[in-house]
C-alpha angles and dihedrals in degrees: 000000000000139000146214112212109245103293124214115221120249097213132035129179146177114236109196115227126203112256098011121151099219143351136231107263110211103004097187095067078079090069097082131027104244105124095255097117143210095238137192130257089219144013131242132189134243095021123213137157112268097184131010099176135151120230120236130224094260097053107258132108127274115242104237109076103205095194102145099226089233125126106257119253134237080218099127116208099025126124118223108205134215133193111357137227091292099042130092099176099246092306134120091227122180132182088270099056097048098044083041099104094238095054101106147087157325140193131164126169139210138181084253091284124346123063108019130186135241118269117269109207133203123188146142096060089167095232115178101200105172107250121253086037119140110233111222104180147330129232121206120193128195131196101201150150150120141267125202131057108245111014102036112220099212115221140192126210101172150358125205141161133192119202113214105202134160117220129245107261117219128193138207117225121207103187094110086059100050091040091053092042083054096050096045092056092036090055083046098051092043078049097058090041094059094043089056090055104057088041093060095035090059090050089051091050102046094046092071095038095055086049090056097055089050093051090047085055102056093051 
């Protein structure tokens, strides 16, 4: 099994969601890990993860949501992971799909019901997986924490994901070869067979009629 290093997305966005109590404020400070942080435009309390969700290839949302169901933590410079390198989160996912710019993330948060925030995306993460590959898991990671007593702002540092994939295998088959090595030296023995035959059937042939002429001179 193979691995990409943690890849940073190329491309982070807020969705708005209807009814949601407050929105992500420069998403693509989320695209590197250097403390300057995607922030929120309101607190809540207490603070869990809502959805926690990949994004196909064709746009829309995965199925399994992998929110962990824990309070968030004021811990800074700590990465919160998701999924793992044997889990596809419920997908059939192939190379295409991964390397393909939509494939991402999703996460969303909540006060565990009640008020809930916009989506913060993040996509285009420029994966190369060689095609034909099969894909064996995916790994999110999250920086992320909150500032503030009661409400807590959430903010993210840094998203990242780590594809896990095992490579087509080829094989060369040498069966031409062998098959080609066998009938050259087939068609030389049946050569050489050959060969011995006529030989022995001219010898066989000679001896009588030299006789035949002795015996005619002596009469």
């Amino acid at each position: 099994m193979a691995n990409t290093v943690a890849t940073s997305p190329q491309t982070m966005a807020n969705v708005t969601v209807a009814g949601s109590f407050f929105s992500w404020i420069n998403p693509d400070n989320a695209k590197v890990s250097d403390d300057i942080y995607v922030t929120s435009s309101n607190g809540i309390y207490p603070l869990y993860d809502k959805v926690v969700s990949l994004v196909l290839a064709d746009g829309s949302y995965g199925l399994e949501n992998k929110k962990t169901g824990v309070e968030w933590v004021e811990d800074a410079n700590t990465y919160f992971s998701y999924g793992s390198g044997t889990d596809l989160w419920g997908e059939t996912l192939t190379s295409e799909d991964v390397n393909d710019a939509d494939f991402g993330v999703i996460l969303q948060t909540d006060q565990g019901g009640g008020a809930y925030s916009d989506i913060l995306k993040a996509n285009n993460f420029g994966f190369a997986i060689p095609i034909g590959s099969t894909i064996d898991g995916v790994l999110v990671e999250i920086e992320r924490n909150y500032t503030g007593g009661r409400p807590h702002f959430p903010q993210i540092d840094h998203i990242r994901i780590t594809i896990y994939y095992t490579e087509a295998t080829t094989t060369t088959s040498t069966s031409s070869s062998t098959s080609s090595s066998t009938s050259t030296t087939s068609t030389s023995s049946s050569t050489s067979s050959t060969t011995s035959t006529s030989s022995s059937s001219s010898t066989s042939i000679t001896v009588p009629y030299l006789k035949f002429l002795v015996d005619r001179t002596e009469l």
